[in-house]
N, C-alpha and C positions, 0 to 999 in steps of 0.2 A: 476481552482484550485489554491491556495495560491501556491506561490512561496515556501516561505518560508517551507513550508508541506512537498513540493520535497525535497526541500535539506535536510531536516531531516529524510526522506526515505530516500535519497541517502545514508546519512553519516551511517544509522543504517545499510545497506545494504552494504558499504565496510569494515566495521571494524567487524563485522561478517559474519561467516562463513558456514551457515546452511541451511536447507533445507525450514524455513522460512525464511531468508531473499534474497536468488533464486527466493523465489517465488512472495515475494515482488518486487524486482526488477522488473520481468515478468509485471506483472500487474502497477507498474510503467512507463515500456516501454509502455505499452499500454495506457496510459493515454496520451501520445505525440503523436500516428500516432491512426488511425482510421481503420487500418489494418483489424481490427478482432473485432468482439465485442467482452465482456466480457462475461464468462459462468457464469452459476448457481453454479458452482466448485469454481470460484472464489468468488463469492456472498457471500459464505459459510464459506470460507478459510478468507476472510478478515473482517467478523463476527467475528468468534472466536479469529480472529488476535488481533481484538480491544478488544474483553472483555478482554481476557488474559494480555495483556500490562499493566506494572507495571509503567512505565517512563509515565508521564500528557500530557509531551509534542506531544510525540512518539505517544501515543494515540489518540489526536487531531489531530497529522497530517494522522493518519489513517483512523480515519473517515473522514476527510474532503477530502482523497482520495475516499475513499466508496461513500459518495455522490458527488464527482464530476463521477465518474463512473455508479454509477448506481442509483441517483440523486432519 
């Protein structure tokens, strides 16, 4: 996954405050450790993360999470 990707989830994930970006986080974490796979909840939830996302950048680095997770 592009570096640059994380750090723009990171940043979107400290400066707000919400139950999307918790959950971004989550599925952030998990793209570092191997702990757990990913569910079909997440599949879902980072779907409509990206269609919804208004920021290009934000977006891109969405997907490019989405397919580094579930490729």
């Amino acid at each position: 996954m592009n570096e640059y990707s994380r750090i723009l989830i990171e940043e979107y994930c400290i400066s707000h405050n919400s139950k999307k970006s918790r959950r971004l986080s989550d599925l952030l974490d998990l793209s570092y450790s191997f702990g757990r796979e990913p569910t079909d909840d997440d599949a879902i939830f980072l779907e409509k993360a990206i269609q919804s996302e208004r920021n290009s950048e934000l977006k891109e680095a969405l997907s490019d999470l989405d397919e580094y997770l579930f490729g």
